[in-house]
Backbone as a ProteinNet text record, in pm:
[ID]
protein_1_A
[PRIMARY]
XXXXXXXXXXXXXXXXXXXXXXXXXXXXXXXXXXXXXXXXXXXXXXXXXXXXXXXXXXXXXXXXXXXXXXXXXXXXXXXXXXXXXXXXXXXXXXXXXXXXXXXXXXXXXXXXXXXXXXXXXXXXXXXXXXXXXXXXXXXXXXXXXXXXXXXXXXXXXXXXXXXXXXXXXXXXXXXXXXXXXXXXXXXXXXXXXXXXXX
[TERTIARY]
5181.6	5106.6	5200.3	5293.8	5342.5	5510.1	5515.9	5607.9	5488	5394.4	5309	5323.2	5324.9	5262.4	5428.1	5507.7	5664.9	5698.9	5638.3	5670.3	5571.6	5447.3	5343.2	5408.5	5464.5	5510	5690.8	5745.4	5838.1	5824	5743.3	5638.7	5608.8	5545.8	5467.4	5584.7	5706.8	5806	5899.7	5890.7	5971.5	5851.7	5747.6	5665.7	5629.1	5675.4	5640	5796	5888.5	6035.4	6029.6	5938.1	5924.4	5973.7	5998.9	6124	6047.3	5930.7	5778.9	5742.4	5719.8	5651.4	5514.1	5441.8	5278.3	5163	5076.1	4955.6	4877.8	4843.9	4747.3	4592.9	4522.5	4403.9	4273.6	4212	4105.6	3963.1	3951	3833.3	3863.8	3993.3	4010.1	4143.1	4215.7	4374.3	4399.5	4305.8	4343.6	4289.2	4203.4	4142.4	4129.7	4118	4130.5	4016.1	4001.9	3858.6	3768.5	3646.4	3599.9	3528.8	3498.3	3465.6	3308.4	3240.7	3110.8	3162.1	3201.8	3189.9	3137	3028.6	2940.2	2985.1	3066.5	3048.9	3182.8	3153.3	3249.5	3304.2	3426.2	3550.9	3500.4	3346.1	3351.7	3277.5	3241	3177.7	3262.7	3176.4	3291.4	3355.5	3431.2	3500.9	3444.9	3335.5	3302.7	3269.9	3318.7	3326.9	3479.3	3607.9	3717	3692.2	3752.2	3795.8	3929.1	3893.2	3940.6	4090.5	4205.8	4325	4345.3	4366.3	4402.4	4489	4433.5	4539.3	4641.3	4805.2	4886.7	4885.8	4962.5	4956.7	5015	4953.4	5005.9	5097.7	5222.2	5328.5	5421.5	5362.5	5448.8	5568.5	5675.9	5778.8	5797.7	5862.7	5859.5	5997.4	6063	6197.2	6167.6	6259.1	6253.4	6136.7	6035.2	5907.8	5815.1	5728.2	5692.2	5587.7	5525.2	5401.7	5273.6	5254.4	5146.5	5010.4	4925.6	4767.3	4692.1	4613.3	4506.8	4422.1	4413.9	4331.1	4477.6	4542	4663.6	4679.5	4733.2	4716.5	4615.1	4554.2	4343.3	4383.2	4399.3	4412.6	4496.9	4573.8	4676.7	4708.2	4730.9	4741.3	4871.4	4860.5	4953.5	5049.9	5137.4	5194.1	5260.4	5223.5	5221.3	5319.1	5421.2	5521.7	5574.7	5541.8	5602.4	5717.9	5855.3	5950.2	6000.9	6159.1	6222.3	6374.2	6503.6	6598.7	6686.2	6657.4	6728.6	6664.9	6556.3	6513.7	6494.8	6543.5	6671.1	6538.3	6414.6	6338.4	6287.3	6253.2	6237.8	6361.8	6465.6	6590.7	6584.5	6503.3	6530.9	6376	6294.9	6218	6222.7	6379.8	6375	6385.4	6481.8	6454.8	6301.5	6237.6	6103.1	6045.6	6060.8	5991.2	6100.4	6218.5	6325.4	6253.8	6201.5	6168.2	6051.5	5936.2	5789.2	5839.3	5933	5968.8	5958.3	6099.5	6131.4	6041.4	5958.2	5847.4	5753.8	5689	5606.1	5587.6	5693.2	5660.7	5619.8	5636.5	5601.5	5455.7	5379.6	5260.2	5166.8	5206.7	5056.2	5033.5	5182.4	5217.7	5288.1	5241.2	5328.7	5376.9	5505.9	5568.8	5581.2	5506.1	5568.5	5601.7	5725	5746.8	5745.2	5648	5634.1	5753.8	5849.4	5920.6	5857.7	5881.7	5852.9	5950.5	6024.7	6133.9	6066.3	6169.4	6194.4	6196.6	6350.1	6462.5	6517.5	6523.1	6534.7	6616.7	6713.1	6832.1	6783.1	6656.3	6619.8	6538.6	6513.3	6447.6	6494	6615	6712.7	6703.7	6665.9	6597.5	6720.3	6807.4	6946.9	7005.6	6997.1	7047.9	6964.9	6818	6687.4	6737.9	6777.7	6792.7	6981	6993.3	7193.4	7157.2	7068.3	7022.9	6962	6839.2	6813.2	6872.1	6937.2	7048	7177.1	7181.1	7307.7	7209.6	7085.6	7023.9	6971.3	6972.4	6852.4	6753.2	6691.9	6550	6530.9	6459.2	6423.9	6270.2	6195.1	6073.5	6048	5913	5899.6	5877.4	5953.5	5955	5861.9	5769.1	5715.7	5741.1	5823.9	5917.6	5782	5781.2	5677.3	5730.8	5831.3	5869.4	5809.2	5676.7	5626.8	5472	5513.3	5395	5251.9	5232.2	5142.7	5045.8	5172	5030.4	5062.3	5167.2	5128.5	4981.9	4962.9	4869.6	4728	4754.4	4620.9	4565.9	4743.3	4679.1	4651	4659.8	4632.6	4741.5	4818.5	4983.9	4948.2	5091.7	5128.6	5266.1	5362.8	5435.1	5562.5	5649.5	5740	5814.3	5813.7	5744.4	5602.9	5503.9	5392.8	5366.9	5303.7	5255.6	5094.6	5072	4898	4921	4855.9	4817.6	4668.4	4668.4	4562.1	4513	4372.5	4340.9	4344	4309.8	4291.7	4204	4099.2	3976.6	4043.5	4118.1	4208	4151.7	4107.4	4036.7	4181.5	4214.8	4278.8	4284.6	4275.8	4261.1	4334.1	4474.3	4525.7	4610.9	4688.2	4782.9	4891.8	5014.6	5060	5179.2	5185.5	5302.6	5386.4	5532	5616.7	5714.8	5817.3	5874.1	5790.7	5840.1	5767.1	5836.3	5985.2	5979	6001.4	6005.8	6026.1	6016.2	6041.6	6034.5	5940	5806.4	5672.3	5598.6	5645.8	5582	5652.5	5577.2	5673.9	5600.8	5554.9	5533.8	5542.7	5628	5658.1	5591.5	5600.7	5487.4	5369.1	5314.7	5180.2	5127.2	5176.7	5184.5	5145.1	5269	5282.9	5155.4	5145.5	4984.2	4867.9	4858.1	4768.4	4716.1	4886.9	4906	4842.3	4919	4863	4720.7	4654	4500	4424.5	4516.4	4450.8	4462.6	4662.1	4644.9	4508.5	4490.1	4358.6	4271.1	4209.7	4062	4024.4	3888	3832.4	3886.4
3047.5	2956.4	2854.3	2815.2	2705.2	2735.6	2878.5	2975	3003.6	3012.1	2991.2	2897.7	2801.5	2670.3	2624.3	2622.2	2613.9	2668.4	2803.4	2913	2828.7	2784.7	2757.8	2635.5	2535	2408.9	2438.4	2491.2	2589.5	2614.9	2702.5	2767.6	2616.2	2533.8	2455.4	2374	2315.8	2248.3	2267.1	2454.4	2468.2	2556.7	2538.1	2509.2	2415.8	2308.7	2168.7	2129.8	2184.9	2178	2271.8	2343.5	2436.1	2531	2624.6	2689	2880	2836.9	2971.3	2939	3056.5	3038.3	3107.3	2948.3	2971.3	2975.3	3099.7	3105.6	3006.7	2904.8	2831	2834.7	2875.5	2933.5	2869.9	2795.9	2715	2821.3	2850.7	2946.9	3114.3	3108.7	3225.4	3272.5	3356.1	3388	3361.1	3372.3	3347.8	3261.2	3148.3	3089.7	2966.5	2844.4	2690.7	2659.5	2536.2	2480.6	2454	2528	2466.5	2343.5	2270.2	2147.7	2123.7	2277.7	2240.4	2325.8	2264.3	2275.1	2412.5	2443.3	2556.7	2680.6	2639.6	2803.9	2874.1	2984.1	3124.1	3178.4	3209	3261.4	3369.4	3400.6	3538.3	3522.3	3354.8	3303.4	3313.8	3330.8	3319.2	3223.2	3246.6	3140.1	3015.7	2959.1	2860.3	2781.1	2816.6	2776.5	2685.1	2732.6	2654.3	2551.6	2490.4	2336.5	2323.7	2278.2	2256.7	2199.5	2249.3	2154.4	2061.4	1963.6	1827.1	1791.9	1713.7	1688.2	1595.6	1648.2	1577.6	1445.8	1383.8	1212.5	1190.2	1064	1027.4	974.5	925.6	922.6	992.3	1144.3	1282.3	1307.4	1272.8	1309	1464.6	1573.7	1701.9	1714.7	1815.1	1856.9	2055.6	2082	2180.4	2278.3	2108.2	2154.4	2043.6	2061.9	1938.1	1951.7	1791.9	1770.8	1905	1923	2035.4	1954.5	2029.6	2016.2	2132.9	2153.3	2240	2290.4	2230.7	2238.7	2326.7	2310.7	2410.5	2549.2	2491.6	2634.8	2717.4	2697.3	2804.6	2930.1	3020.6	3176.2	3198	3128.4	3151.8	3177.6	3251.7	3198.1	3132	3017.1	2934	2904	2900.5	2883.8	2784.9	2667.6	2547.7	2521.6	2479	2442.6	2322.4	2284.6	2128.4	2147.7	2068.1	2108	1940	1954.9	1855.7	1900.4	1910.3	1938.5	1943.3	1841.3	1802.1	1881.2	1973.5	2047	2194.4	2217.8	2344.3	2454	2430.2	2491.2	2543	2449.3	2485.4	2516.7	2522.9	2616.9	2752.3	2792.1	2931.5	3007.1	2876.7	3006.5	2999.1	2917.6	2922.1	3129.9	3213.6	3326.1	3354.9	3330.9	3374.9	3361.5	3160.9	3082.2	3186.7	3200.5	3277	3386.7	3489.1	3593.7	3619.7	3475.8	3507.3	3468.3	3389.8	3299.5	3420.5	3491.3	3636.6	3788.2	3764.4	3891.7	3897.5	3761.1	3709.9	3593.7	3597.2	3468.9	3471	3632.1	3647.7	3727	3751.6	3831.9	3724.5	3643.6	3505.1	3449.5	3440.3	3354.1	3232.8	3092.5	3009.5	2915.6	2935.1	2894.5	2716.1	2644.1	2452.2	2429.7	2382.1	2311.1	2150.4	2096.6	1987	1909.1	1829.1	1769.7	1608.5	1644	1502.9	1480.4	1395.4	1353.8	1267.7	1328.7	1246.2	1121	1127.1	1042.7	1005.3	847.1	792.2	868.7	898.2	986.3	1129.4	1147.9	1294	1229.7	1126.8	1090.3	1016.9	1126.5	1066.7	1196.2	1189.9	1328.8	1354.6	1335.1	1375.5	1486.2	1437.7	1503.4	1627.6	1609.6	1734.2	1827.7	1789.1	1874.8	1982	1869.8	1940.4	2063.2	1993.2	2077.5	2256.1	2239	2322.7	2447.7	2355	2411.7	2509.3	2444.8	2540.3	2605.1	2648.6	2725.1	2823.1	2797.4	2874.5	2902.7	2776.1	2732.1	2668.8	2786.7	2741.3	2716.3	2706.6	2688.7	2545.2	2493.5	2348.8	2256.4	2136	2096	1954.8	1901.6	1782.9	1708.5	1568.8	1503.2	1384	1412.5	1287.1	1174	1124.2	1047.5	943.5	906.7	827.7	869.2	1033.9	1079.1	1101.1	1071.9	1016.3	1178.4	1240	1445.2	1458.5	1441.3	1526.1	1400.2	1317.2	1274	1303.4	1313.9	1426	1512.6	1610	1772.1	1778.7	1603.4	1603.2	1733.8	1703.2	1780.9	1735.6	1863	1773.5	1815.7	1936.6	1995.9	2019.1	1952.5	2102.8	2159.7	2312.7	2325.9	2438.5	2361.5	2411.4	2484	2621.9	2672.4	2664.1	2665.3	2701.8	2752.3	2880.4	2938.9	2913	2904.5	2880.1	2989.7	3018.4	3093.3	3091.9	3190.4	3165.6	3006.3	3032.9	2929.4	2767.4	2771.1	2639.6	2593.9	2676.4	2680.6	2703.4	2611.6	2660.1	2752.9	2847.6	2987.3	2957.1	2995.7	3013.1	2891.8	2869.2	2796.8	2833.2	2824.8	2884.5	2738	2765	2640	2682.4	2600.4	2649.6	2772.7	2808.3	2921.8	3060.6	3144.3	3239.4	3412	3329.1	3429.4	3447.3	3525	3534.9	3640.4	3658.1	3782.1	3869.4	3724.8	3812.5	3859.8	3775.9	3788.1	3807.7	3876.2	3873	3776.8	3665	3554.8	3598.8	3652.3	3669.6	3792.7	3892.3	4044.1	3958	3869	3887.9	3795.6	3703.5	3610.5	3663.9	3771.3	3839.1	3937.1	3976.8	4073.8	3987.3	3884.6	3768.7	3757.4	3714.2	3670	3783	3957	4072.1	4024.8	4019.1	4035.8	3924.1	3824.6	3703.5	3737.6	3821.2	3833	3963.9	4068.7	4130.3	4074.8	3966.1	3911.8	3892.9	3898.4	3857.1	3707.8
1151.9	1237.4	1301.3	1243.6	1263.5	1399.9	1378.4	1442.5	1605.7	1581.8	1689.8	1771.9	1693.7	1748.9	1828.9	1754.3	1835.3	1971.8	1949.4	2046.5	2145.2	2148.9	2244.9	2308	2237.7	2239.3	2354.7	2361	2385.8	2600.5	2537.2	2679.9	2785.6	2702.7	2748.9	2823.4	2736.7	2785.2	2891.2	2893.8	3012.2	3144.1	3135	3193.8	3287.9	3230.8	3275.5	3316.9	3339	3349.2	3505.6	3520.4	3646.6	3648.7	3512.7	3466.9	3526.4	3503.7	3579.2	3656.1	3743.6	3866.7	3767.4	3856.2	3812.5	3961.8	3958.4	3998.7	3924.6	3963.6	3869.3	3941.2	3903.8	3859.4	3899.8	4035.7	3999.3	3986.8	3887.9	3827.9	3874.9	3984.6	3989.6	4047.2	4022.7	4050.7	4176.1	4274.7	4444.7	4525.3	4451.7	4554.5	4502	4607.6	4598.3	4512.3	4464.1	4414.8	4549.4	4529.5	4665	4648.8	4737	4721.1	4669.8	4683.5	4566.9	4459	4341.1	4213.6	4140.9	4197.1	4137.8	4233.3	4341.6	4418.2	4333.9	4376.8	4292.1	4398.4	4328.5	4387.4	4573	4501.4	4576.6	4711.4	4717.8	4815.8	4942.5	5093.2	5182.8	5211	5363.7	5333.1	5363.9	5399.4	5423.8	5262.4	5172.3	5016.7	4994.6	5093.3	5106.4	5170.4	5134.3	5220.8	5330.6	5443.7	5547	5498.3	5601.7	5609.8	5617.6	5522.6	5583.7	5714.8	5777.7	5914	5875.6	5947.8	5915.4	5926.4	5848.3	5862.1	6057.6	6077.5	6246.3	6234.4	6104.3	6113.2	6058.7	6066.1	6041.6	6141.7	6106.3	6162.7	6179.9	6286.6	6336.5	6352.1	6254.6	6304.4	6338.8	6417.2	6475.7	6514.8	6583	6652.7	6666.3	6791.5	6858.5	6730.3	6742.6	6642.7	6614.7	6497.3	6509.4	6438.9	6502.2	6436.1	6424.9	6291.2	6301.7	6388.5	6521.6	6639.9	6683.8	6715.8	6761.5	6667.3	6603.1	6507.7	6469.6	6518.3	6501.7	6537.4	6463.9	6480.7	6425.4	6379.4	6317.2	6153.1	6107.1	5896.6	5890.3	5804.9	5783.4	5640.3	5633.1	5504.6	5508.6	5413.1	5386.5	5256.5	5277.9	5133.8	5108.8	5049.6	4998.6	4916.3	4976.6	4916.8	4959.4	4852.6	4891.9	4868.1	4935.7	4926.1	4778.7	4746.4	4586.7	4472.4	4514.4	4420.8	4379	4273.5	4253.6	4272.4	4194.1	4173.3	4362.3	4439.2	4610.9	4635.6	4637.3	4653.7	4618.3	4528.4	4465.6	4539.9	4609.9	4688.3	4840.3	4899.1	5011.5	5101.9	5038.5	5055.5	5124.9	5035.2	5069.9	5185.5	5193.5	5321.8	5436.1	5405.6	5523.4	5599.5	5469.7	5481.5	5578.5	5503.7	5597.2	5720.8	5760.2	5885.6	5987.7	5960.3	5965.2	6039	5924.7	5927.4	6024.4	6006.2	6070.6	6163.3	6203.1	6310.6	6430.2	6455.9	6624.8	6609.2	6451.8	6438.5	6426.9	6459.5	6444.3	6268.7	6226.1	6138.9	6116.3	6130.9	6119.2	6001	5951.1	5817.2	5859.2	5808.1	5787	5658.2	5634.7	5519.5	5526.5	5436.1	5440.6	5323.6	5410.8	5311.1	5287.5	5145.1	5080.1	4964.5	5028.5	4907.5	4786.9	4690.9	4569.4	4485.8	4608	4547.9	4706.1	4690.9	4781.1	4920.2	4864.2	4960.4	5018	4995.5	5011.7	5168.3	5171.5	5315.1	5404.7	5392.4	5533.6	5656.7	5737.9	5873.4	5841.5	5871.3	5935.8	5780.7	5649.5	5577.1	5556.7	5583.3	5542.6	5664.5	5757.3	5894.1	5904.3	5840.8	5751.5	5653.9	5584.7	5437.2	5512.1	5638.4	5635.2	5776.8	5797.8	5883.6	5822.7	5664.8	5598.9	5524.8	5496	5417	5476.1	5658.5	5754.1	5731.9	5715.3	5736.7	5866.1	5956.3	6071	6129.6	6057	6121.5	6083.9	6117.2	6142.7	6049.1	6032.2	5928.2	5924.2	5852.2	5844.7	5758.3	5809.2	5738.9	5688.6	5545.3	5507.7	5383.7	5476.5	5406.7	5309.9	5338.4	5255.2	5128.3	5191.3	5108.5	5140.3	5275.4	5310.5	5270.1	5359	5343.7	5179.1	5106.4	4951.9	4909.6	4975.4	4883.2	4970.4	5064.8	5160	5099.4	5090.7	5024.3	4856.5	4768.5	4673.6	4602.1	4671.3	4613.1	4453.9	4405.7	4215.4	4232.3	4226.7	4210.6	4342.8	4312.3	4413.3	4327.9	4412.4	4506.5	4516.5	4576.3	4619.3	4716.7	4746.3	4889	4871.5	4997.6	5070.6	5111.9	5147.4	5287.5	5322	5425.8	5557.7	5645.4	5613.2	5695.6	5860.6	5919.9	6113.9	6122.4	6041.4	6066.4	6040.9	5985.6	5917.4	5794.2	5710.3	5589.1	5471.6	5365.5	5223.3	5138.4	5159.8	5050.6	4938.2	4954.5	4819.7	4820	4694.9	4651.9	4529.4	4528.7	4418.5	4349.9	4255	4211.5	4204.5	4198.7	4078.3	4177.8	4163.8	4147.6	4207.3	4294.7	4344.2	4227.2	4204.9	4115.1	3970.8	3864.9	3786.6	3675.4	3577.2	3493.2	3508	3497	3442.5	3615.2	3734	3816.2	3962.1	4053	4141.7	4276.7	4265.5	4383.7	4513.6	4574.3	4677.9	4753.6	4691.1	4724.5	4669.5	4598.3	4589.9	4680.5	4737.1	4831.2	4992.5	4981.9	5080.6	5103.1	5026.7	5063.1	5108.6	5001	5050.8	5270.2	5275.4	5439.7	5527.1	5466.1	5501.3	5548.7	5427	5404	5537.1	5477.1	5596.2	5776.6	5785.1	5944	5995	5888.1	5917.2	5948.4	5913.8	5926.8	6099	6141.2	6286.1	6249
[MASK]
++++++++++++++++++++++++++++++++++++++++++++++++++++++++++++++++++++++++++++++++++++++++++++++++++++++++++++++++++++++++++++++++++++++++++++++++++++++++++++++++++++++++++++++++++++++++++++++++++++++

């Protein structure tokens, strides 16, 4: 029991260290909490909750200001990252990849930066940073937090994707990859599923 309880204690610590990429779960593997309480996973989408609109003092690097009224048709993938963090370093690949795949199929990749640590919210170093990593799609510099506390953020780094409608579907924490899981194909089918929809 007590070999249990270590092992759980263990898990939990490098868990909370960001050491797994976690699907975390609101009542169901793929979909947001919707904002009534009682609806189920299997409700449409009018059961998600709308995008928050960016803060009006969202700074835009490598792209003029965006809004949900602009982006309508589009599925969106939403990542909160911040340069200094090893864990959003190890899933820039990915953000590369969807940039990549999909950018000219009516997919648009924003990473929302929100620094840390004081030095992480300098434009000039986030724009160095994603210039030597090639990260090129649009970046929303929120220096003061204003959208992680919109999107009721916890973690970087975090993704959303966004349906055409500008509705929240999914969200994933943490690390896209890892032993037990592969983040990135399951992510990726997700977007699949979403650029299908009317």
């Amino acid at each position: 029991m007590l070999r249990k309880l270590l092992l759980a204690a263990a898990v939990l610590s490098l868990a909370g260290a960001g050491v797994f990429a976690f699907w975390r779960p609101w009542g169901h593997a793929e979909s947001p909490p919707p904002k009534d309480t009682t609806a189920s996973p299997e409700l449409p989408n009018e059961s998600f909750y709308a995008a928050p609109a960016f803060a009006p003092q969202t700074e835009w690097l490598q792209s003029e200001p965006l809004t949900w009224t602009g982006l309508r048709g589009k599925v969106v993938v939403v990542h909160f990252w911040t340069f200094g963090c090893i864990n959003c370093k190890h899933n820039y690949p990915a953000y590369k990849g969807w940039h990549e795949k999909y950018g000219g199929k009516g997919v648009t990749v924003i990473g929302v930066h929100t620094p840390e640590f004081d030095y992480e919210a300098d434009a000039k170093q986030v724009q160095a940073q994603a210039n030597k990593n090639g990260l090129k799609f649009p970046i929303a510099l929120d220096r003061g937090g204003q959208n992680w506390q919109k999107w009721e953020n916890r973690y970087w780094p975090t993704i959303y994707l966004v349906d055409k409608k500008g509705k929240v579907r999914y969200r994933w924490e943490g690390e896209l990859e890892s032993a037990e899981v592969n983040g990135r194909a399951l992510l990726g089918r997700q977007i699949d599923e979403m650029l299908a929809e009317k």
